[in-house]
C-alpha positions in Angstrom: -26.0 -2.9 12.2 -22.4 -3.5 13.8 -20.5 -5.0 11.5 -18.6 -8.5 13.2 -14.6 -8.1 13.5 -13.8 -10.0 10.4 -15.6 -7.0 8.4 -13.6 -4.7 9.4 -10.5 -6.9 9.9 -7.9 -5.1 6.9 -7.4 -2.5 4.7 -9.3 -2.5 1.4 -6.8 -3.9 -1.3 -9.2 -5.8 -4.1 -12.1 -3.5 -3.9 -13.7 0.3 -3.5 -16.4 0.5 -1.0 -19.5 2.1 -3.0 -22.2 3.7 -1.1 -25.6 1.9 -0.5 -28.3 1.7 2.3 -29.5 -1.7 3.3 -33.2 -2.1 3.6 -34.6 -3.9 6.5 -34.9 -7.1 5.2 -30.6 -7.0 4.3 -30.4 -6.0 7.7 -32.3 -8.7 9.6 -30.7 -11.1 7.1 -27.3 -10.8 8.9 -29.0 -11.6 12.4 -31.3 -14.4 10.8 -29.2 -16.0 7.9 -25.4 -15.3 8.5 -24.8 -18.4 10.8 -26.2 -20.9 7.6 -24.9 -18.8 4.8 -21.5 -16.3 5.9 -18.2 -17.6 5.5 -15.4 -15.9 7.9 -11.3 -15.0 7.3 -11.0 -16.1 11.0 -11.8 -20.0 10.2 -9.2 -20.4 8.3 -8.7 -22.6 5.6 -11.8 -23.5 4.0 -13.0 -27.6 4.1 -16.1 -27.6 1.3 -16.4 -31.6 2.3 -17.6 -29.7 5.4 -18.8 -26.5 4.9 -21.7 -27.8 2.2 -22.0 -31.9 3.7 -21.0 -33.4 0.4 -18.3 -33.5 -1.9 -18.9 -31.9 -5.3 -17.6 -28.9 -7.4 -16.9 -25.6 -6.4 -17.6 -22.0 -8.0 -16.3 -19.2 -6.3 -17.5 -16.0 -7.8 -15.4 -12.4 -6.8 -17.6 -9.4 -6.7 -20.7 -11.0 -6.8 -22.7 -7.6 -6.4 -26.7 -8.2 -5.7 -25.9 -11.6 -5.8 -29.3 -12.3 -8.2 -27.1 -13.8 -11.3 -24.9 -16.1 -8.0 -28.4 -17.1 -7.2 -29.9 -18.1 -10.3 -26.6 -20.4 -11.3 -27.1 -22.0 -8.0 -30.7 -23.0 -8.8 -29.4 -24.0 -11.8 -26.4 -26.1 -11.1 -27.7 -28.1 -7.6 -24.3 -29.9 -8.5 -22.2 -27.4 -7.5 -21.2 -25.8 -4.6 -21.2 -21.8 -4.8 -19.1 -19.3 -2.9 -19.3 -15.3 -3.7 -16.7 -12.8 -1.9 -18.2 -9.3 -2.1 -17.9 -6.2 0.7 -21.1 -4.4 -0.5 -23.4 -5.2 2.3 -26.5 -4.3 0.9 -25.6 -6.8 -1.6 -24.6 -9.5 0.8 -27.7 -8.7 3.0 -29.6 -9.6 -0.3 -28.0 -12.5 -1.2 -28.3 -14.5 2.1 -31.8 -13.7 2.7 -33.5 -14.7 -1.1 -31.2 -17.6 -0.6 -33.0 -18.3 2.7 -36.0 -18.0 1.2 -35.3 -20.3 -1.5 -34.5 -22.7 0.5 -31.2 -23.2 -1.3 -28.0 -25.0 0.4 -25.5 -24.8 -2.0 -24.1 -20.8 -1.4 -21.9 -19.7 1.2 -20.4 -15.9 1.3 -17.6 -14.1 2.9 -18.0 -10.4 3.3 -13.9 -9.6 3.2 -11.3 -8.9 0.5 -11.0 -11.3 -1.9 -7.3 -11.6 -2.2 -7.6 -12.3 1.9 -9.7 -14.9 1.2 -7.5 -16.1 -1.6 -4.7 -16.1 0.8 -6.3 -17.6 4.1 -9.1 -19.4 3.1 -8.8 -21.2 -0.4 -6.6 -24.4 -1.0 -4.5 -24.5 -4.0 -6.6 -26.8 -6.7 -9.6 -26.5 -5.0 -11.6 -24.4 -7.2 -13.6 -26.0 -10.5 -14.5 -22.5 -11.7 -14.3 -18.8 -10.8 -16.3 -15.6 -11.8 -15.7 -12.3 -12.3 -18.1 -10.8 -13.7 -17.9 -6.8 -14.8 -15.2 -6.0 -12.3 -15.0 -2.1 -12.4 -13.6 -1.2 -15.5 -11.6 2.0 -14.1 -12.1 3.2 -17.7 -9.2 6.1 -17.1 -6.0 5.5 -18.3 -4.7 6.7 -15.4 -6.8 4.7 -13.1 -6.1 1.1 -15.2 -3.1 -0.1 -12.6 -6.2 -0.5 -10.5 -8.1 -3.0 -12.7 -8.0 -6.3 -10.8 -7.7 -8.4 -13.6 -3.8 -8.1 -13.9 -0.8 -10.5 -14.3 -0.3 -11.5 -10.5 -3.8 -11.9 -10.0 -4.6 -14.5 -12.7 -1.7 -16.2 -11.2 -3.0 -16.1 -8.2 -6.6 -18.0 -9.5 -4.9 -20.4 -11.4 -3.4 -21.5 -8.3 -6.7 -22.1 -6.6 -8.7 -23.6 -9.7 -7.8 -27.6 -10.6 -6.5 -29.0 -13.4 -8.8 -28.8 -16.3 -10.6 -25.6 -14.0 -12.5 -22.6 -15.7 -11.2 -18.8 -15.3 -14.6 -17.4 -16.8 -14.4 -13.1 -17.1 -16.8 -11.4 -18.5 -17.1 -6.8 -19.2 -19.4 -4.6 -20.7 -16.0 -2.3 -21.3 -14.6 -2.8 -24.7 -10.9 -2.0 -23.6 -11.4 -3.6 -20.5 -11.9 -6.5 -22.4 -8.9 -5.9 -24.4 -7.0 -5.7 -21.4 -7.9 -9.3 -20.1 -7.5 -10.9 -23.1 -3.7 -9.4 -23.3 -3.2 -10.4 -19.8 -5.0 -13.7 -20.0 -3.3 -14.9 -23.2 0.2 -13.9 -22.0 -0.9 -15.5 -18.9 1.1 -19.4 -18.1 -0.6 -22.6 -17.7 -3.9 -21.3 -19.0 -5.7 -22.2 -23.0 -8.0 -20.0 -24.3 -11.5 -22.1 -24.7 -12.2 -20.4 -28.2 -8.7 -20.7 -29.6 -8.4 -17.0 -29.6 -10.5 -13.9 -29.0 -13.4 -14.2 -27.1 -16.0 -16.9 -26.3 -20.2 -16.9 -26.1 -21.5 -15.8 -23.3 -21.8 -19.5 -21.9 -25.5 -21.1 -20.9 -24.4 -20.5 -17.4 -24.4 -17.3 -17.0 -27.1 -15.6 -16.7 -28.1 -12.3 -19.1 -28.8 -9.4 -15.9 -30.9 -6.5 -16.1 -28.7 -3.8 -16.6 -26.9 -6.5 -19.6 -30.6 -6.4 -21.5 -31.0 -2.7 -21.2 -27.0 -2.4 -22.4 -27.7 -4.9 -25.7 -31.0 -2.4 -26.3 -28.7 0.9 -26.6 -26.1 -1.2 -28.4 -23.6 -1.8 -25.8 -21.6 -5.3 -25.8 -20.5 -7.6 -23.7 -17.0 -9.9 -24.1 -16.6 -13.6 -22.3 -13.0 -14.7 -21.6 -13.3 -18.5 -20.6 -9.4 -19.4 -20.0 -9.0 -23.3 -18.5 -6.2 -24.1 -16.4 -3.4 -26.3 -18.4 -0.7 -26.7 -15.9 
């Protein structure tokens, strides 16, 4: 498959590339689905009114992986508009074409970096929620500078998200999680939705696969929910 311009457009910022093959159903997803489902950097500044033909609330969700957890909320919530950012085409591939199937019209996708999308494509106070949801934990020490959920970045979502808009993070990486409650609670205009420490995993999101097998060896998972104050 040739990849369209805008996948290839910059250098990789927010995200590592991991290796995957697409089957041939992600494949012919592209040629079948992109034109109903993709988002690009290239049309700028996104109009939701627009993009979804109604006016109503908007999750964006930043590294959506498979895109089976984005799916399922979507079902869920037929109130809200959903948009994923994720560069992992396999994962894209899969998302556009069960979503086709489905039959569902509240998802769009880009396939770029999210802080270009951020940047280009988001209004300020646009957003009602955003996910990120197990971001890669870059468990290291000397790797943690990498870790997307830092002070700038938060910023920068607060930015797009309304007044009274969620910041929901959730890790399977106990000092990861440590690490975004420091940053979110030192973090202006946002409250902590549990007072302190961290929340329930919320109705919303969905338990995945590897989530259930984690809770069976004994591994946990933290929620931050954070709303925007200011």
């Amino acid at each position: 498959m040739e990849l369209r311009p805008e996948f290839k457009k910059k250098s990789i910022r927010s995200y590592v590339i991991r290796a995957g093959r697409m089957t041939d159903a992600q494949r012919k997803a592209f040629d079948d689905h992109w034109a109903a489902y993709g988002l690009s950097l290239h049309d700028g500044p996104a109009d939701w009114r627009r993009i979804f033909g109604r006016a109503a609330p908007v999750v964006l969700e930043i590294g959506f992986g498979m895109g089976d957890s984005l799916l399922e909320m979507a079902e869920a919530e037929p109130d809200k508009d959903f948009v994923g950012i994720e560069v992992h085409p396999p994962g894209v591939g899969r998302l556009i074409n069960n979503a086709a199937e489905r039959g569902l019209a509240n998802v769009r996708v880009y396939m770029a970096d999210a802080l270009d999308v951020l940047d280009d494509c988001i209004a300020d106070g646009s957003l009602s929620r955003v996910q990120v949801y197990f971001p890669d934990p870059w468990h290291k020490k000397k790797h943690h500078k990498r870790r997307i959920i830092q002070a700038a970045f938060v910023e920068r979502l607060r930015g797009k998200l309304g007044i009274g808009g969620i910041l929901h993070l959730a890790t399977d990486w106990q000092n990861y999680a440590e690490h975004m409650l420091e940053v979110m609670s030192a973090a202006p205009g946002y409250v902590n939705e549990a007072g302190q420490g961290y929340s329930p995993r919320p109705d919303f999101r969905p338990i995945t696969k590897f989530e259930r097998r984690g809770e069976r060896l004994g591994h946990g998972v933290w929620d931050l929910l954070f709303r925007r104050s200011e």
